[in-house]
N, C-alpha and C positions, 0 to 999 in steps of 0.2 A: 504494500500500500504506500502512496505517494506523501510521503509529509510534505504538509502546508509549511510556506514560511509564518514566520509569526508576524501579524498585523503592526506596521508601524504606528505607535499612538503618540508619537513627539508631536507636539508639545505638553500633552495632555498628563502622560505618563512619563516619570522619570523618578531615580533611584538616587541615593543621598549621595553616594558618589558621581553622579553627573553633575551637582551643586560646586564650586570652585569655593565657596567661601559663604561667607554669610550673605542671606539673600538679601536683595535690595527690592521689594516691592513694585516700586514704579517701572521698573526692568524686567521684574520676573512675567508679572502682567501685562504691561507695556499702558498703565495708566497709575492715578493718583485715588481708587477708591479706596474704602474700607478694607482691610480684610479678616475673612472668619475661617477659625480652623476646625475641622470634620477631626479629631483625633481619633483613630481606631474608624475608618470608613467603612470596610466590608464590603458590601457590594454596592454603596454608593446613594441608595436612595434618598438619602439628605441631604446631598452632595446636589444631585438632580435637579431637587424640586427646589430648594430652596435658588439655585444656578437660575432654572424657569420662573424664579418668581419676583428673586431680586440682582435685576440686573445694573442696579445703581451700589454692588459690591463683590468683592473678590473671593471666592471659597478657595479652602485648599485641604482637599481630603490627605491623610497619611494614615497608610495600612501598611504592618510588618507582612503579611502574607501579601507576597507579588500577584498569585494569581487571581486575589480578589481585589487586591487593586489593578490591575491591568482589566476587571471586568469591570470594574465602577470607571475608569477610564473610557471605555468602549463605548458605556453610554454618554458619557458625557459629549465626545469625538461626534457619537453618530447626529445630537441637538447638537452640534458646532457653537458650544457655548464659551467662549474663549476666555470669558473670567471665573470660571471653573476649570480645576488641574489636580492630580493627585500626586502623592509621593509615596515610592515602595520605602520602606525601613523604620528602623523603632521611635517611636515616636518621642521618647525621654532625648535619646538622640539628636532627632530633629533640631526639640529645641533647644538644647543644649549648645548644639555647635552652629545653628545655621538662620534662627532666628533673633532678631534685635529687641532690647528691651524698647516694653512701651509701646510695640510694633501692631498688636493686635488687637482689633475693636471685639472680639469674642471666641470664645473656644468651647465646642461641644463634643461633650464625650457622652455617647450613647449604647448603653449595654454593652460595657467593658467586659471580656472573657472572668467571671466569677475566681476560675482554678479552683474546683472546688475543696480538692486534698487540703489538709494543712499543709503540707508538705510543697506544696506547688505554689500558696498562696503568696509566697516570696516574688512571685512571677507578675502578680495583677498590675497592672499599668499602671493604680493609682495607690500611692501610696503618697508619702511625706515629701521625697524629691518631685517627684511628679508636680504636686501643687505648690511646692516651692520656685518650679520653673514656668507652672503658670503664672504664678506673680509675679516674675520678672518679665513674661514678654506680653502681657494682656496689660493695655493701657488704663492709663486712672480713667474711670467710670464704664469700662466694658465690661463685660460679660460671663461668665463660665455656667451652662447648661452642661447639666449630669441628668441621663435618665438610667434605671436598669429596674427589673423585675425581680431581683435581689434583693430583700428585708434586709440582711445581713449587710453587704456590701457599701450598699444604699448607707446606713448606720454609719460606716467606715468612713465613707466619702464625705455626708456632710458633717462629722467629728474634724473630715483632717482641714476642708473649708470655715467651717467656724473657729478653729483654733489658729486658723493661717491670720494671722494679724490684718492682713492687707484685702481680706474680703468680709465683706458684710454680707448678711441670707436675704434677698427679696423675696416677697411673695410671689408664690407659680402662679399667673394667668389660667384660667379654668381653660381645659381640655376639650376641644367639640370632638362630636362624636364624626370617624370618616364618612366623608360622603362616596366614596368610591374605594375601589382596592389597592391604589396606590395614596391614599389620602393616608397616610401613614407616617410617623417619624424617621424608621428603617423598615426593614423587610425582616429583622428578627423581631422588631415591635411589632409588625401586624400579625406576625405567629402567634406571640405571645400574648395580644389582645383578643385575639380572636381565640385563645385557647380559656378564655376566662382570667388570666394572672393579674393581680396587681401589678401597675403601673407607677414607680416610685420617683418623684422628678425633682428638681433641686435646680434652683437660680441666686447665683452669688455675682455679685457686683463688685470691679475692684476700686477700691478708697480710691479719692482726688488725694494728689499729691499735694502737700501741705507749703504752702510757698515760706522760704527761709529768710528770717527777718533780716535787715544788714547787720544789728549788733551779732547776733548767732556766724552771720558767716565770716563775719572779722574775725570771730575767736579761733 
């Protein structure tokens, strides 16, 4: 049997090593919008709709598994949405090496992998560093959405955001009910909606930067 080659998705899709250095916005996207980041995208359905719905902003999906980002990439490619893009690799990573503080108007993390083991649980993207590094690249008054179907995790999450000095807890906006089958947040949220689960969602806001008096910055 003939192997296909594999579909080019540049610009769409790219891996942390294609990045030369820390990204610069107006360049990666070739404009001066907002941008929001998908962390853990999957196969992309947030990435999508939100792409279709506001295109006065920048998304930028990162999935550690290539091949589900390379598929949230495909759709993205095939609605030729050009302020939508994704990035193959770990997303601590990411932003660690390759994003600028202050840089980002919102970060949404949706149904992070639970690992259920204890033993694995060292592995879950959200931990301490994790939102130590969203408070460095999420600008004063933006955003951090967490959803998961996880009691436990859920608990974890907004302990480690309430405790992060630099975010304060907003109240979640009420939830409508979908109107259609892609009216959904992900594609594991419409499983898991549709299976009966609870829905556990969290919106933290990060502090305005506090302006430095002259006497403070003399000393």
């Amino acid at each position: 049997m003939m192997t296909l080659p594999p579909v080019d998705l540049f610009p769409y899709f790219r891996v942390l090593s294609d990045l030369p250095g820390p990204v610069t916005w107006s360049e990666f996207f070739g404009n001066d919008r907002p941008v929001e980041l998908d962390l853990g995208c999957g196969r992309g359905m947030f990435l999508l709709n939100a792409g279709l719905k506001h295109d006065d902003r920048n998304f930028l999906g990162v999935e550690l598994d290539y091949k589900e980002g390379r598929r949230s990439a495909k759709r993205v490619q095939k609605r030729e949405l050009p302020h939508v893009r994704v990035i193959g690799g770990d997303a601590k990573e990411f932003l660690r090496r390759f994003v600028a503080p202050h840089s980002v108007a919102a970060a949404h993390v949706y149904f992070p992998d639970p690992w259920w083991k204890r033993k694995h649980k060292k592995r879950r993207l959200v931990n301490e560093e994790f939102i130590d590094l969203l408070a460095k690249v999420v600008q004063p008054g933006g955003l951090v959405h967490s959803w998961t179907d996880v009691e436990e995790y859920f608990g974890v999450i907004s302990a480690l955001l309430n405790h992060q000095a630099e975010f304060t807890a907003e109240q979640v906006p009420p939830l409508a009910g979908p109107e259609h089958d892609l009216d959904y947040q992900t594609s594991f949220h419409r499983r898991r909606a549709q299976a009966g689960c609870t829905i556990y969602r969290g919106l933290w806001r990060r502090r305005e930067i506090s302006p430095v008096s002259p006497a403070v910055a003399d000393n």
